[in-house]
C-alpha positions in Angstrom: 122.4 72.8 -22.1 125.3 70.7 -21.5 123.5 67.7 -24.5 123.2 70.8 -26.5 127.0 72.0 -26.3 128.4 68.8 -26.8 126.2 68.0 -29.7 127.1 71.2 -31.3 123.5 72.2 -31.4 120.9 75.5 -30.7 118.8 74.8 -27.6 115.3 76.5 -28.5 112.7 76.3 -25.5 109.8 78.0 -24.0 111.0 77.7 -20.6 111.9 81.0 -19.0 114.5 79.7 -16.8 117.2 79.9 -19.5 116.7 83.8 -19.6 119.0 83.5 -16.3 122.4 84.2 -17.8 123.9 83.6 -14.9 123.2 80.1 -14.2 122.7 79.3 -18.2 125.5 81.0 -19.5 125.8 80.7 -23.3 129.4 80.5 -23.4 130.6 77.8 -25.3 127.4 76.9 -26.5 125.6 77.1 -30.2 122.9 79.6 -29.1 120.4 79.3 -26.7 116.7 80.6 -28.2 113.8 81.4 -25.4 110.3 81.5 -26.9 108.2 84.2 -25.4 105.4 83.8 -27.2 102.2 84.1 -25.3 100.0 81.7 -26.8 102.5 79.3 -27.7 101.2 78.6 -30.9 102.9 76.5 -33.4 102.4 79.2 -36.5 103.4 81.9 -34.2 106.8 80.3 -33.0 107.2 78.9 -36.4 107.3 82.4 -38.0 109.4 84.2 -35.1 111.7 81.3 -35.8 111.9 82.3 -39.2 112.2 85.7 -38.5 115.1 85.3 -36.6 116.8 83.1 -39.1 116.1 85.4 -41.8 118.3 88.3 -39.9 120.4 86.0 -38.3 122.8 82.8 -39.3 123.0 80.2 -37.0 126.9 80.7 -36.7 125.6 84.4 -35.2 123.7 83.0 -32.4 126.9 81.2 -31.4 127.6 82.1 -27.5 125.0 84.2 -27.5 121.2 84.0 -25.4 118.2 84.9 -27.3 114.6 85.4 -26.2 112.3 85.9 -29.4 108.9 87.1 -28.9 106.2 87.6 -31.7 107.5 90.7 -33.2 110.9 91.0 -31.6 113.9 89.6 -30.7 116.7 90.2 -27.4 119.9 89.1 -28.1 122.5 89.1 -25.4 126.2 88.1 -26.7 127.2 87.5 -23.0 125.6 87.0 -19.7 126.6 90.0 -17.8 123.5 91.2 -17.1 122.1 94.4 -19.0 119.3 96.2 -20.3 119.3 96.6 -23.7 117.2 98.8 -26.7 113.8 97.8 -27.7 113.7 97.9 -31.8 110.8 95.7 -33.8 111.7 93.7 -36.5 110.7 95.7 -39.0 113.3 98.5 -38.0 116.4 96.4 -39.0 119.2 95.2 -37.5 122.0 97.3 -35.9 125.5 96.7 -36.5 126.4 96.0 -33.1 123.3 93.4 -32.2 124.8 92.7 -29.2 121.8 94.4 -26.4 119.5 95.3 -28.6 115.7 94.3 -28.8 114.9 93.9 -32.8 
């Protein structure tokens, strides 16, 4: 995380570990994007990527934690722990995106 901050870049990974937003704290950093995409197949991140990017600009996921799944995405702004709203995709974005599921 620390190569990604310093080189002003969005860390995107399948590993689960950075869902822990207290020891991976997205402070300071470009955006950290957790696959949860179960296979892990290329097409299917590739679109959920997309997805994201379509709702989202990059300078949005600044600070911020996201896990994206198939048909969804979590987006935490901070890493105070919280559970947030469960909304597909398809249902928009809210406003205030800050613990919602989309």
């Amino acid at each position: 995380i620390q190569i990604a901050k310093s080189k002003k870049l969005i860390l995107l990974t399948q590993d689960k570990d950075f869902t822990n937003r207290l020891i991976y704290k997205p402070d300071g950093s470009y955006g950290i994007v957790v696959f949860r995409i179960r296979p892990p197949q290329t097409d299917k991140i590739c679109k959920a990527l997309g997805s994201l990017l379509q709702n989202i600009t990059p300078k949005e996921l600044y600070g911020k934690t996201i896990i994206l799944e198939e048909n969804s995405i979590l987006i935490f702004k901070n890493w105070v722990p919280t559970w947030p709203n469960r909304k597909s995709i398809s249902e928009g974005l809210s406003p205030d995106c800050r613990h919602q599921r989309y």
